[in-house]
N, CA, C and O atoms as a GROMACS GRO file, in nm:
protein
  312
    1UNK      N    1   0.084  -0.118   0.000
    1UNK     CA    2   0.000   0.000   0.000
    1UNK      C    3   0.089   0.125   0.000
    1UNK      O    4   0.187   0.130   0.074
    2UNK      N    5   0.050   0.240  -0.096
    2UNK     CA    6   0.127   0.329  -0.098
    2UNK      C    7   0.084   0.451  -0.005
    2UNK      O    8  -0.026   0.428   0.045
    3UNK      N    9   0.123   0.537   0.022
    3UNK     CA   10   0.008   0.640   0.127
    3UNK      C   11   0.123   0.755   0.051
    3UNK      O   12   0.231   0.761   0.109
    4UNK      N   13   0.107   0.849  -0.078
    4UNK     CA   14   0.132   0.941  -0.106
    4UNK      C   15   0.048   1.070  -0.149
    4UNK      O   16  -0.036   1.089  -0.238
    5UNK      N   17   0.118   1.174  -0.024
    5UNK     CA   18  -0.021   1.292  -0.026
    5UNK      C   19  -0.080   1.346  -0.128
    5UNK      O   20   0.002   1.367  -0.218
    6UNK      N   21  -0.200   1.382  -0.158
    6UNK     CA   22  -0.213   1.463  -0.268
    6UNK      C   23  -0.242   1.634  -0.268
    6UNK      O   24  -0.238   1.711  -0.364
    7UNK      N   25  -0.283   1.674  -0.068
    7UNK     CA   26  -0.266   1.792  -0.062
    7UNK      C   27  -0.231   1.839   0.066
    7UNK      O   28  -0.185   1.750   0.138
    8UNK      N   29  -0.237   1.932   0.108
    8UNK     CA   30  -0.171   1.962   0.259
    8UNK      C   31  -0.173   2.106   0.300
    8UNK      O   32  -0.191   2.198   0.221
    9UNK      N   33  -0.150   2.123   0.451
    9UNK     CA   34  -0.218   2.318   0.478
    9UNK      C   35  -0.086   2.317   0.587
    9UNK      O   36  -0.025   2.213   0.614
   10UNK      N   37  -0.064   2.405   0.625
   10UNK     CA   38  -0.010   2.472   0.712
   10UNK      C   39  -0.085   2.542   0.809
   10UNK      O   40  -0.188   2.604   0.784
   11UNK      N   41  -0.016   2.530   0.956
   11UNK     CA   42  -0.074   2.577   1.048
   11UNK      C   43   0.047   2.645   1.108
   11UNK      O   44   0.160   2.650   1.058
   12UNK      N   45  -0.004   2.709   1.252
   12UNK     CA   46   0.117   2.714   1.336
   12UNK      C   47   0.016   2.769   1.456
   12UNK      O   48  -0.101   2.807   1.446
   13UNK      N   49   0.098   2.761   1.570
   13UNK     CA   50   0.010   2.809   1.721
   13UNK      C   51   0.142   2.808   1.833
   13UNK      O   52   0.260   2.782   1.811
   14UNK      N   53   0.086   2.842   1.941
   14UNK     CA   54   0.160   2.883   2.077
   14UNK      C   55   0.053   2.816   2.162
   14UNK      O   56  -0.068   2.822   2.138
   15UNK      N   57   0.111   2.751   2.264
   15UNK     CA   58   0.084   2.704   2.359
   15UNK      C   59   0.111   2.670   2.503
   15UNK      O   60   0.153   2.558   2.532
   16UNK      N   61   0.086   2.778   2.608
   16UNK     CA   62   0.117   2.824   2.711
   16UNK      C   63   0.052   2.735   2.876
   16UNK      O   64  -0.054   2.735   2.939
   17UNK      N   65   0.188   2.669   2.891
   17UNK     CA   66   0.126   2.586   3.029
   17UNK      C   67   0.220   2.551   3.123
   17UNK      O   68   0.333   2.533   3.077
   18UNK      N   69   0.208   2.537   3.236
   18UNK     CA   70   0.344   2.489   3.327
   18UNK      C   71   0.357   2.376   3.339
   18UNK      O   72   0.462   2.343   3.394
   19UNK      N   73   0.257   2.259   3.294
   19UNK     CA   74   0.314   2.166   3.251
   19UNK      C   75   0.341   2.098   3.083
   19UNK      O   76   0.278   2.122   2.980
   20UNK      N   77   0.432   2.027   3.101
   20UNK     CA   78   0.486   2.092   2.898
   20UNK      C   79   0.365   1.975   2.782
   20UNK      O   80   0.345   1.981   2.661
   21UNK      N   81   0.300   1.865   2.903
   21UNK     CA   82   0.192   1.769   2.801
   21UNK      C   83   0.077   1.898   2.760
   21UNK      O   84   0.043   1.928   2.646
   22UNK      N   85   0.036   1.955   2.875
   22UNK     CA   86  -0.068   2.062   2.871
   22UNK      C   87  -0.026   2.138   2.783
   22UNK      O   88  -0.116   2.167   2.704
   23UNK      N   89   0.068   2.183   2.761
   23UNK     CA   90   0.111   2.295   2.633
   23UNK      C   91   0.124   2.241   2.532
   23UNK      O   92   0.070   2.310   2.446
   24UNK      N   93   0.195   2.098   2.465
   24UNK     CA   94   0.105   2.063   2.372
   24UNK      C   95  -0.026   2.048   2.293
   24UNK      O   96  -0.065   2.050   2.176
   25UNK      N   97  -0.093   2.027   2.464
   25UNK     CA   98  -0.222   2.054   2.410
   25UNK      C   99  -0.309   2.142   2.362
   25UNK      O  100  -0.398   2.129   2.278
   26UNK      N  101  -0.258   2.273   2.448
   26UNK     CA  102  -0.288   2.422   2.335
   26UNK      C  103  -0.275   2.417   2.224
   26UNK      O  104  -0.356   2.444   2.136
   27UNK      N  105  -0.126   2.368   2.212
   27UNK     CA  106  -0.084   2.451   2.063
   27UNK      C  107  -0.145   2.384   1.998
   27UNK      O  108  -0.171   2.450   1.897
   28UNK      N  109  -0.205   2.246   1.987
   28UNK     CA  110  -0.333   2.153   1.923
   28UNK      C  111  -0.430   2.237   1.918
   28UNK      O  112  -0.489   2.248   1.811
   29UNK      N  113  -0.460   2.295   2.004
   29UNK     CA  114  -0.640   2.381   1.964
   29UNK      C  115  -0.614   2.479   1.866
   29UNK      O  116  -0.656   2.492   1.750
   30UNK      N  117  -0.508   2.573   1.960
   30UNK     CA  118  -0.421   2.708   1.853
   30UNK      C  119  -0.440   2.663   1.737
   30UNK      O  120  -0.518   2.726   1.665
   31UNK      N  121  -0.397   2.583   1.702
   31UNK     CA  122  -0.355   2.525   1.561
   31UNK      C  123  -0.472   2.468   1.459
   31UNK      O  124  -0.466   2.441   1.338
   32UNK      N  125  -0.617   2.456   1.582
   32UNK     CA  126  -0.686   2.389   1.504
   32UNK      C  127  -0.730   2.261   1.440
   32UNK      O  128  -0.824   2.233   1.366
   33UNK      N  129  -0.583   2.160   1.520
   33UNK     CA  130  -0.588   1.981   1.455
   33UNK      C  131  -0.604   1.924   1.635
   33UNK      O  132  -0.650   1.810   1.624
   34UNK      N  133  -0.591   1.946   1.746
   34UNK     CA  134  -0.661   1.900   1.828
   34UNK      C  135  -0.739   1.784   1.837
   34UNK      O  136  -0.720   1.711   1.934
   35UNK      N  137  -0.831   1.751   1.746
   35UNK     CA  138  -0.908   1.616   1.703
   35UNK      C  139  -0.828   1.523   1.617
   35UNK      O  140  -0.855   1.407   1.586
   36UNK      N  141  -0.700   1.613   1.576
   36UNK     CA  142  -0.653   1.486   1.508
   36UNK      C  143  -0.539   1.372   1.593
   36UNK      O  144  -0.478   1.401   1.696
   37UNK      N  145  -0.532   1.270   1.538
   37UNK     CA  146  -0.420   1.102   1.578
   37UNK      C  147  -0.347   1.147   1.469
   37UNK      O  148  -0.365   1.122   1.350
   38UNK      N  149  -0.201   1.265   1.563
   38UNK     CA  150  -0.079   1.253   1.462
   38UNK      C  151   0.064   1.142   1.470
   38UNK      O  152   0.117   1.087   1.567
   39UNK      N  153   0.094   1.140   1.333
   39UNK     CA  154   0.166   1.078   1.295
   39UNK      C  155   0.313   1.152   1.302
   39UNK      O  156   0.313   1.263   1.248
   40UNK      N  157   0.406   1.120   1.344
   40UNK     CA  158   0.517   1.227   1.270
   40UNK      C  159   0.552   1.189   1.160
   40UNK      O  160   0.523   1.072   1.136
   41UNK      N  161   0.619   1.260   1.062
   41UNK     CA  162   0.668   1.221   0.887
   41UNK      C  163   0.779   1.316   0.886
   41UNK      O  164   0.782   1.413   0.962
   42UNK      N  165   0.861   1.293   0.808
   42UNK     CA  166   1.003   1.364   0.719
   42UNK      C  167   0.947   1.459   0.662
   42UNK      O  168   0.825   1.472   0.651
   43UNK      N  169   1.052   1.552   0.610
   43UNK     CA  170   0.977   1.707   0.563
   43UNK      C  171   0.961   1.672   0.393
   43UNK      O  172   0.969   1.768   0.316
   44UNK      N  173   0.943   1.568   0.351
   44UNK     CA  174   0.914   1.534   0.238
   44UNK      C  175   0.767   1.557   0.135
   44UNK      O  176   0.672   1.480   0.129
   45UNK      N  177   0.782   1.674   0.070
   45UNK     CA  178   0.630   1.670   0.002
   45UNK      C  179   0.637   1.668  -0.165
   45UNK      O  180   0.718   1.724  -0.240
   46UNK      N  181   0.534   1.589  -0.192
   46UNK     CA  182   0.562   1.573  -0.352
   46UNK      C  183   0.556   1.672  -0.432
   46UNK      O  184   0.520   1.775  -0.376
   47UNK      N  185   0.570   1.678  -0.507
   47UNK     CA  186   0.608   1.782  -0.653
   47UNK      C  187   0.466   1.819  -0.694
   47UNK      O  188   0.459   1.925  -0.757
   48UNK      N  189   0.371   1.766  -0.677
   48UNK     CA  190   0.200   1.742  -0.775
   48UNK      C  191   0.120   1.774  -0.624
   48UNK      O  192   0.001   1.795  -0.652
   49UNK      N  193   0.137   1.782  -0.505
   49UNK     CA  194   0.094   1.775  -0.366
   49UNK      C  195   0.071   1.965  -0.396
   49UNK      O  196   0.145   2.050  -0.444
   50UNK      N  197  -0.089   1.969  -0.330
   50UNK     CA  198  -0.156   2.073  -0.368
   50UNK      C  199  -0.153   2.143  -0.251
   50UNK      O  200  -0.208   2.070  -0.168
   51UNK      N  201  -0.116   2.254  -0.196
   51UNK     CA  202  -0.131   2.378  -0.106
   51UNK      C  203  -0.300   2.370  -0.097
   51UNK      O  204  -0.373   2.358  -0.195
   52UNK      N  205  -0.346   2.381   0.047
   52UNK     CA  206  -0.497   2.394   0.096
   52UNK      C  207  -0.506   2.482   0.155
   52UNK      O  208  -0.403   2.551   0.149
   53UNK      N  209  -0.602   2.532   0.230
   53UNK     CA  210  -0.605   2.614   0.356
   53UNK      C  211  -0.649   2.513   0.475
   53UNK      O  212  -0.716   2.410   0.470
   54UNK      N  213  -0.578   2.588   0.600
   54UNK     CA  214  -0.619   2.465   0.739
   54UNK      C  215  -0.749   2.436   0.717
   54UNK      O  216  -0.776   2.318   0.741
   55UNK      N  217  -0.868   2.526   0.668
   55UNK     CA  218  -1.026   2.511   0.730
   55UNK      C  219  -1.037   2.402   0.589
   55UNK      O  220  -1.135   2.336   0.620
   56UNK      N  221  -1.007   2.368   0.502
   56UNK     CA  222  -1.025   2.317   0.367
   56UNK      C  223  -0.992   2.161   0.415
   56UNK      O  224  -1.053   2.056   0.394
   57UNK      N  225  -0.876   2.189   0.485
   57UNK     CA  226  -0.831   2.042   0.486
   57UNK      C  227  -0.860   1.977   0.630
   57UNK      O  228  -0.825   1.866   0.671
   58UNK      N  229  -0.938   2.087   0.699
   58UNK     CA  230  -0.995   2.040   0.840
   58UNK      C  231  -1.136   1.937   0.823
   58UNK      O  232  -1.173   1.841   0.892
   59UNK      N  233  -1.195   2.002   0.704
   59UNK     CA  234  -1.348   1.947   0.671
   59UNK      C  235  -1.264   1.821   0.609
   59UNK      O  236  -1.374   1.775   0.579
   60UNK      N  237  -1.190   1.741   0.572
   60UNK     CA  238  -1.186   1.644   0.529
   60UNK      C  239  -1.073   1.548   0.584
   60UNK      O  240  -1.016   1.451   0.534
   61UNK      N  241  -1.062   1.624   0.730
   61UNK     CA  242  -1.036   1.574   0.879
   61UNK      C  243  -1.141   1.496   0.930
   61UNK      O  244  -1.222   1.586   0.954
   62UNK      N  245  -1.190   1.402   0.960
   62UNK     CA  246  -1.272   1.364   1.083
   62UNK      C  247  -1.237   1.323   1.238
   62UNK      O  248  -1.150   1.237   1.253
   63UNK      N  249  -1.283   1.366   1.326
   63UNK     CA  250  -1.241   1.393   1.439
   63UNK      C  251  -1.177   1.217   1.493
   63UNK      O  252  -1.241   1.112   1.495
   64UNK      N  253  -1.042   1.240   1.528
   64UNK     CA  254  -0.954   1.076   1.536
   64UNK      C  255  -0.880   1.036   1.443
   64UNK      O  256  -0.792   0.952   1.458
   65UNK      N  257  -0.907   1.094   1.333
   65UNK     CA  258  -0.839   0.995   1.209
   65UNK      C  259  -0.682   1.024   1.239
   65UNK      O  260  -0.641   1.115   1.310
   66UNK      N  261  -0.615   0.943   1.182
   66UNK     CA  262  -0.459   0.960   1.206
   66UNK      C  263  -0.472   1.057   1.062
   66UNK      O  264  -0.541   1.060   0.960
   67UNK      N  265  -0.394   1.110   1.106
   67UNK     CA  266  -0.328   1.217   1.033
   67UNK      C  267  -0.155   1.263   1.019
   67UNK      O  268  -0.085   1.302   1.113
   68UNK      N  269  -0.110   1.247   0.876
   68UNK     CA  270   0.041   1.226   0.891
   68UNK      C  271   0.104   1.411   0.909
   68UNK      O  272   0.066   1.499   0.833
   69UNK      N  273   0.168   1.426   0.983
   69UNK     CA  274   0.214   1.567   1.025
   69UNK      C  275   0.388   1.571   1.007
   69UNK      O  276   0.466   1.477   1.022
   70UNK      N  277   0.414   1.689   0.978
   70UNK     CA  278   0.558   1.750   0.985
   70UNK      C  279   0.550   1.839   1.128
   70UNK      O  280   0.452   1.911   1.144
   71UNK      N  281   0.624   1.833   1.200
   71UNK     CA  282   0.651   1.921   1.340
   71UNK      C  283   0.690   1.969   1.358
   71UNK      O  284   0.786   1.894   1.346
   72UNK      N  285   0.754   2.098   1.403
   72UNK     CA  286   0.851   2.122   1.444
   72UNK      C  287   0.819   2.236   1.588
   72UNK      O  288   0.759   2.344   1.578
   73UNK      N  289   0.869   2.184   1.699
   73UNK     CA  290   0.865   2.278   1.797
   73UNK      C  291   0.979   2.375   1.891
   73UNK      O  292   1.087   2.400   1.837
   74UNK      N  293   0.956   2.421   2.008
   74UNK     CA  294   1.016   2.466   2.058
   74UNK      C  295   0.976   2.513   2.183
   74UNK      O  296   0.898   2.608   2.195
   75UNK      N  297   1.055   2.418   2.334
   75UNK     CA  298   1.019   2.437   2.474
   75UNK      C  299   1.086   2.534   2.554
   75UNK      O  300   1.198   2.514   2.601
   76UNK      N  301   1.035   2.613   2.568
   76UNK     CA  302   1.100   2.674   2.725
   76UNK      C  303   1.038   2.717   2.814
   76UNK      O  304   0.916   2.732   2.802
   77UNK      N  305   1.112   2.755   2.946
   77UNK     CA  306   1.071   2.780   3.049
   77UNK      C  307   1.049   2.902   3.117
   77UNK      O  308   1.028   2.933   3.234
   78UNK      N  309   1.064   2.976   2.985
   78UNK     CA  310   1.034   3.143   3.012
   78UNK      C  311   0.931   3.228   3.010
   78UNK      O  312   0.949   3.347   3.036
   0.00000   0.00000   0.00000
C-alpha cells in the first residue's frame, strides 16, 4: 500500500502551560488539529501535492483519524 499525499495546509500556534503535556495541548487547539491522531513524517512533500487552507483540509479531517504531520517545535521555560 502506498500512502502518497495529494494535498496539505499549514498551520502554526503557541501554547502556554506549566506543565509541557498541557502545552502541547494548546498549541493543538491554537492550531486547530486538536481532534486529530498525529503521525510524525520527514519534511518530504511531492512535486503534484496541492497547497490547501487549514479550514479546507480540516473538513476532510474527521475527528480521530490519524493524520500524517511535519513538526517542528520549541520548549521553554520562560
Amino acid at each position: 500500500m502506498k500512502i502518497v499525499p495529494k494535498q496539505f495546509f499549514l498551520t502554526k500556534s503557541v501554547g502556554v502551560h506549566e506543565k509541557e503535556l498541557s502545552t502541547f495541548e494548546e498549541a493543538l487547539r491554537d492550531a486547530d488539529i486538536h481532534t486529530c491522531n498525529l503521525i510524525k513524517t520527514s519534511s518530504i512533500i511531492p512535486a503534484d501535492c496541492k497547497r490547501i487552507s487549514v479550514e479546507e483540509g480540516m473538513k476532510q479531517i474527521p475527528a480521530g483519524m490519524i493524520t500524517f504531520a511535519l513538526r517542528a517545535c520549541t520548549i521553554s521555560n520562560q
